[in-house]
VOGU-3710 file (C-alpha; in Angstrom, 3 decimals, decimal comma):
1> xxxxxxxxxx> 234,923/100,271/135,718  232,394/97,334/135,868  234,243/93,967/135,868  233,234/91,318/133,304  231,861/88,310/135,573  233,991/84,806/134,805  230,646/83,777/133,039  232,006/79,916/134,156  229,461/77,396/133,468  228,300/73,737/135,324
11> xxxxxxxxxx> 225,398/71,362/135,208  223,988/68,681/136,981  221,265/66,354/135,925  218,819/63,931/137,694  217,871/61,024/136,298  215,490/57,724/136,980  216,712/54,494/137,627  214,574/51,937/135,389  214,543/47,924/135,779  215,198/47,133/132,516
21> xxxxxxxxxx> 212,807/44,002/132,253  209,533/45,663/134,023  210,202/49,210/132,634  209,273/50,550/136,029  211,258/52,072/138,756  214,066/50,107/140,674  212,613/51,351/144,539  215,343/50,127/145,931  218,789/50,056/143,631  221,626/48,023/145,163
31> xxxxxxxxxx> 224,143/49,884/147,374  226,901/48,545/144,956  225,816/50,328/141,857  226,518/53,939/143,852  229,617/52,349/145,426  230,726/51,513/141,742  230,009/55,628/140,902  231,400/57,047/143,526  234,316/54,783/142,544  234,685/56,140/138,933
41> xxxxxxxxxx> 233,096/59,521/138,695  233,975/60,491/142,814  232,775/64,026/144,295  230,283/64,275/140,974  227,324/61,672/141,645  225,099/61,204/144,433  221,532/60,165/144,837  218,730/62,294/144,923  215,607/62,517/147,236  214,454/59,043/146,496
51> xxxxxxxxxx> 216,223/55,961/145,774  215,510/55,488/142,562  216,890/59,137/141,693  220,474/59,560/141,049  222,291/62,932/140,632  225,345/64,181/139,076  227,442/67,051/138,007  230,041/68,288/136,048  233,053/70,602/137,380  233,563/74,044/136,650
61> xxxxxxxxxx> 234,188/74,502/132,894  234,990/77,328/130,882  233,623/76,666/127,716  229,882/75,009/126,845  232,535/72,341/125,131  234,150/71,091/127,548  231,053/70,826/129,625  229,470/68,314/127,468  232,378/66,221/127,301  232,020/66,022/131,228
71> xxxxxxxxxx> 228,867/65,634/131,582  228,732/62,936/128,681  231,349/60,867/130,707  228,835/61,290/133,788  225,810/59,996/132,041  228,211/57,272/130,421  229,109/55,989/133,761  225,586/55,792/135,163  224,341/53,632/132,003  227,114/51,580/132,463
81> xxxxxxxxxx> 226,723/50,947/136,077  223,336/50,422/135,800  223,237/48,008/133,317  225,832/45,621/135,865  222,295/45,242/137,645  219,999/45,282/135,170  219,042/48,727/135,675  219,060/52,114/133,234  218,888/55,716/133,534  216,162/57,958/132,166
91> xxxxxxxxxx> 216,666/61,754/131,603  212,788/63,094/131,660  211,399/65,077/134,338  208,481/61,811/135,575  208,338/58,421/134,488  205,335/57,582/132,107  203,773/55,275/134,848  205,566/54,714/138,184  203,431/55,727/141,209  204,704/57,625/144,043
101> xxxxxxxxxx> 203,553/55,991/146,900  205,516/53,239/146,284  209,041/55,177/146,248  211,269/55,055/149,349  213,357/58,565/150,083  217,566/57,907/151,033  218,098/57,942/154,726  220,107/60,999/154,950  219,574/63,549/157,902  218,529/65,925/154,904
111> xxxxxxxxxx> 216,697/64,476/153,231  214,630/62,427/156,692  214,402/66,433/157,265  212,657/67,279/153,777  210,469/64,069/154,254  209,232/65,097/157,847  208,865/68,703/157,335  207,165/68,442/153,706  204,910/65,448/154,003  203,424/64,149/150,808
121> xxxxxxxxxx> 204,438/67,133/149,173  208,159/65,635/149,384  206,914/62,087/149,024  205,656/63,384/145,369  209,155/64,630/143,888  209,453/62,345/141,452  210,608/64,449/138,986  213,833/65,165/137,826  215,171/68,575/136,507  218,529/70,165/135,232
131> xxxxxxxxxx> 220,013/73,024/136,956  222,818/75,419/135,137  225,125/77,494/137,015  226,544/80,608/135,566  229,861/82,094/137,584  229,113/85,697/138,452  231,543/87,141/141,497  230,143/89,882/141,990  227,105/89,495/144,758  225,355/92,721/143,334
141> xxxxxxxxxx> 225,659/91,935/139,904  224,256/87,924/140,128  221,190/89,747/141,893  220,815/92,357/139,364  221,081/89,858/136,836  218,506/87,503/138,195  216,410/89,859/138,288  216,550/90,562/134,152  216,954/87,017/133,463  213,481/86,163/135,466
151> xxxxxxxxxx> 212,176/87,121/131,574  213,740/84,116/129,803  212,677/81,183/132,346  209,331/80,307/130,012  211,416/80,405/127,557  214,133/77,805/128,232  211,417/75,843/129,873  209,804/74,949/127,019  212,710/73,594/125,264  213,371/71,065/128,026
161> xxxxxxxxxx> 209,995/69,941/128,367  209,746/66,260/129,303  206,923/65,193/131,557  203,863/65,127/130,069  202,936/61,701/131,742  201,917/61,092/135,235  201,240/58,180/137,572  200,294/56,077/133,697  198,146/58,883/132,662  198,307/61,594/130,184
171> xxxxxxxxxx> 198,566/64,886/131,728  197,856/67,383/128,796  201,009/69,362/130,044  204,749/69,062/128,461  206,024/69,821/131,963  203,609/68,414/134,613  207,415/68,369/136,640  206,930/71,787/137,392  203,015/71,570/138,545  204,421/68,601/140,940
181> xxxxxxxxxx> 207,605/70,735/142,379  205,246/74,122/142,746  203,536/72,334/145,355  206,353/73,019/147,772  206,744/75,904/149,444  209,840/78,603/148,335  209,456/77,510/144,246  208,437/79,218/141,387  210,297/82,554/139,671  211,910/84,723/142,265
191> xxxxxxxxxx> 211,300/87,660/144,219  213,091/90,442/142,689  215,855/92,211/144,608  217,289/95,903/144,811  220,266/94,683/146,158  222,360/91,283/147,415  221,824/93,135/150,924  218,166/92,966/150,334  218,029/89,338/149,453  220,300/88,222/152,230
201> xxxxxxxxxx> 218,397/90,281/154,987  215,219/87,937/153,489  217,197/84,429/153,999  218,288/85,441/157,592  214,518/86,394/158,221  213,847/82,594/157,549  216,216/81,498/158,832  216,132/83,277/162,265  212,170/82,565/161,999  212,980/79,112/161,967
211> xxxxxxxxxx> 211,534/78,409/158,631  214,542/77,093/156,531  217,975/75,787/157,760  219,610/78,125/155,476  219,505/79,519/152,090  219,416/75,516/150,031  215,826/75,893/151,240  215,103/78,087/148,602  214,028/76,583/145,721  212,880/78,900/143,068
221> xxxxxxxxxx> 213,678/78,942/139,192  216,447/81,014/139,569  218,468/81,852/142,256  221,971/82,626/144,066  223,244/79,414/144,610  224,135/79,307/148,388  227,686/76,623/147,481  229,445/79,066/144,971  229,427/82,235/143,602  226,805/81,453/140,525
231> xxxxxxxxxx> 223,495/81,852/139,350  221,844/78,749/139,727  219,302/78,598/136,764  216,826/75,586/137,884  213,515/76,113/135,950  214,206/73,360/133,496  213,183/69,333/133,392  216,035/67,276/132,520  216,204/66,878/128,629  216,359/62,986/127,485
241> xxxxxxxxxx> 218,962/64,364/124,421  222,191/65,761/125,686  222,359/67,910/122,819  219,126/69,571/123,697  220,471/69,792/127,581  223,869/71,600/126,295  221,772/73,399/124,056  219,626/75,027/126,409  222,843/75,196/128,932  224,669/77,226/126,407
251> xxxxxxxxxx> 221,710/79,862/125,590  221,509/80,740/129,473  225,103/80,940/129,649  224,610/83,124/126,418  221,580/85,109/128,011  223,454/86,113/131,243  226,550/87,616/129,432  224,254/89,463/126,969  222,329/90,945/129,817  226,001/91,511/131,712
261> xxxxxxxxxx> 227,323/93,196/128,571  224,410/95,548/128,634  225,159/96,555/132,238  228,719/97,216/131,223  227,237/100,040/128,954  224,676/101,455/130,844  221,994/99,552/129,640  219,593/96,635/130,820  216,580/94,180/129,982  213,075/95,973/131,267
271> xxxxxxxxxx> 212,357/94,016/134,819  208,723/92,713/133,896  205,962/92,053/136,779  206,572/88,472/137,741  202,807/87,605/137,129  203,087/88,749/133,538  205,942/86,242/133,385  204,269/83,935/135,260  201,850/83,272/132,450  204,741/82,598/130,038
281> xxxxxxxxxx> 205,874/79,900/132,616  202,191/78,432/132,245  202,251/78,762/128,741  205,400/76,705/128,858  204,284/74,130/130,696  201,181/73,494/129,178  202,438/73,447/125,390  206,103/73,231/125,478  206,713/74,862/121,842  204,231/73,676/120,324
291> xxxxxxxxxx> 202,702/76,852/120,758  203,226/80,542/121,752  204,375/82,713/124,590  203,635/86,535/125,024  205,726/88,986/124,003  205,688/91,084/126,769  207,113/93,873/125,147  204,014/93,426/122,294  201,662/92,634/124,692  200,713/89,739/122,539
301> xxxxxxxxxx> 201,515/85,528/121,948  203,888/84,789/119,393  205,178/81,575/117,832  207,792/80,103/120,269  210,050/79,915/117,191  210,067/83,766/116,787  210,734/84,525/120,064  213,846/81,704/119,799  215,113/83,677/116,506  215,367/87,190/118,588
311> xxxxxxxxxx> 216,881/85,577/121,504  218,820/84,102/119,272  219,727/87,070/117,529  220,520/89,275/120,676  222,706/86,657/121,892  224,854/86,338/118,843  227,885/88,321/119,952  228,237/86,514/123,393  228,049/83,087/121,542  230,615/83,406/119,375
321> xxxxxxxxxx> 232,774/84,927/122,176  231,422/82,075/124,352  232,057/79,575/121,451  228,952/78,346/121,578  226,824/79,439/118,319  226,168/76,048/116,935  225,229/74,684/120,166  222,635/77,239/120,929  221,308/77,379/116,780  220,788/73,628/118,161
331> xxxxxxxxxx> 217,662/75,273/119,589  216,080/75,593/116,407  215,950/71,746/115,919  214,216/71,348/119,141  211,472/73,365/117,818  211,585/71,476/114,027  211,462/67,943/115,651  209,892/68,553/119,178  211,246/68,026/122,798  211,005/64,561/124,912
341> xxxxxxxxxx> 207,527/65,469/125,481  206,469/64,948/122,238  208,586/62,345/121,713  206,707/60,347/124,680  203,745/61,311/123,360  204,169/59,921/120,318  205,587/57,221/120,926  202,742/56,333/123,011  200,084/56,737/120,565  202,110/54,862/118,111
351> xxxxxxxxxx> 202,069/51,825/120,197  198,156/52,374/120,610  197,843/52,473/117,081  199,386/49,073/116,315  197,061/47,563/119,155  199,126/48,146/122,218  197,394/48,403/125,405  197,714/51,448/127,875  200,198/49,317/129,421  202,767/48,190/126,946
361> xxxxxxxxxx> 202,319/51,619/125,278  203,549/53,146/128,628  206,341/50,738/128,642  207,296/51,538/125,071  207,664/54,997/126,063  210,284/54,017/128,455  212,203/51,833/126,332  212,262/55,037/123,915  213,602/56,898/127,077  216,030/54,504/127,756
371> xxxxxxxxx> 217,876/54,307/124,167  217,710/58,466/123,929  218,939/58,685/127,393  222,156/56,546/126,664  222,264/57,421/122,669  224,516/60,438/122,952  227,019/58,364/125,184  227,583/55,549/123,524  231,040/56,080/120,871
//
């Protein structure tokens, strides 16, 4: 008899650290501000890559409920420690206008590592994403399941989409975050797998080649997290709303227990060539859901919103066991009012429109990032 997988679910989020007065990045926070966050939210914050990058994540939870709760506490904690210095958070995968060149990475031994071994390629991470883990025991099963689950990537992509700006210049894309992390090496959708064995006999080929330390090194969409026993979903950019982050959260969660509950009777999603759903990824990236993706199964592109509505649909049964249907219907307003990316979009060409410069329109975009960041979190 198949064994149901705990279907446990975690997040962590990356955010940018804004001065508050110029609107651009804070290269070098003060020491205190993590001292004060490691004080009040220990063991779930830590910085990122580069300075102005912080990180954190919630525990283990069992329900998409109790999740947000956490990980509302976290971003509380961050504004509010930020502010003491006249800094804030922004959750959006770049900043409208900050430059890369003139970011400084954290001296860690990882992360000197990542900066010798990747060059500019690392120096260019500014970008911030969300990652969801999904608790699945069984090492077989999280493979199996990462390989069905390749299919939805595109499709919870385009929901998060918040980087359409780059370096103060429009980009065209929703998600230029993804163009900027593809230029590592080990990213994109995964290689699929016949078997756990199969995937592990891959990392100890790196790793015995001398290519990777160890499995962390691998840093595509989706993949067996090498910490715990989950699949680590990390295709997304970090949504400014925390509704639309939970959202999205809960309709993977919701996606991996559909495709589970398949298994369990005998069933499963059709495995797709990973160029086919490559071009969804593209598709994604470029227009968010503004537009369509193919329907592979159709062999044609289809309004995102349809696609949502059968996802939706197919899903049903594992939300409401899950306890999470009006957190994934949530979905639906992403698509009615847009994602951050339109958001910054508009609220660029507003300020252009009233006889803003490129400038101060840039910097009006952050201030809009800035009070949707922290909106959620303030009671």
């Amino acid at each position: 008899m198949i064994k149901d997988p705990p279907l446990t679910i975690g997040i962590e989020e990356e955010y940018l650290l804004v001065d508050v007065e110029s609107r651009d990045l804070a290269t070098n926070p003060p020491p205190e501000m993590m001292k004060i966050l490691e004080r009040r939210i220990s063991g779930r914050v830590a910085p990122e890559f580069l300075k102005a990058q912080v990180e954190v994540e919630t525990g283990v939870h069992q329900t998409i409920a109790s999740a947000r709760e956490d990980l509302t506490d976290l971003r509380q904690a961050v504004v509010e420690a930020a502010a003491e210095f006249g800094l804030a958070p922004v959750a959006a995968g770049s900043h409208p206008f900050a430059l890369w060149g003139d970011q400084e990475h954290v001296d860690k031994d990882r992360y000197n590592a990542l900066a010798r071994d990747l060059q500019a390629v690392a120096r260019r991470l500014l970008i911030c994403g969300m990652h969801v883990h999904i608790g699945i025991d069984d090492d077989d099963l999280r493979i199996d399941l990462m390989n069905q689950a390749t299919y939805f990537l595109p499709h919870l992509l385009a929901l998060s989409t918040s980087s359409p700006f780059w370096q103060g210049g429009e980009t065209g894309l929703m998600s230029y975050r993804t163009s900027v992390f593809d230029g590592l090496p080990r990213t994109g959708l995964p290689e699929q797998f016949s078997s756990y064995g199969e995937y592990r006999r891959l990392v100890e080929a790196m790793v015995g080649a001398g290519v990777v330390e160890d499995a962390t090194r691998i840093w595509w969409d989706l993949r067996p997290s090498a910490r715990f026993p989950t699949l680590e979903m990390r295709s997304t950019d970090v949504c400014t709303s925390l509704d639309d982050g939970i959202a999205i959260a809960a309709l993977f969660q919701c996606i991996i227990s559909m495709l589970a509950r398949l298994r369990k009777g005998n069933q499963r999603w059709r495995v797709y060539p990973v160029s086919l759903v490559n071009e969804n990824r593209w598709l994604a990236q470029r227009y968010g859901v503004t537009r369509g993706l193919v329907d592979l199964g159709k062999g044609a592109i289809v309004p995102y919103i349809d696609l949502l509505n059968e996802i939706i649909d197919l899903v049903a049964e594992d939300a409401d066991r899950l306890g999470c249907t009006r957190e994934i219907a949530h979905a639906r307003t992403i698509v009615d009012r847009g994602t951050s990316a339109s958001w910054q979009i508009e609220a660029f060409q507003s300020a252009k429109r009233s006889g803003a410069g490129d400038e101060q329109a840039l910097k009006a975009v952050v201030d809009m990032l800035v009070e949707r960041t922290a909106v959620d979190t303030v009671a």
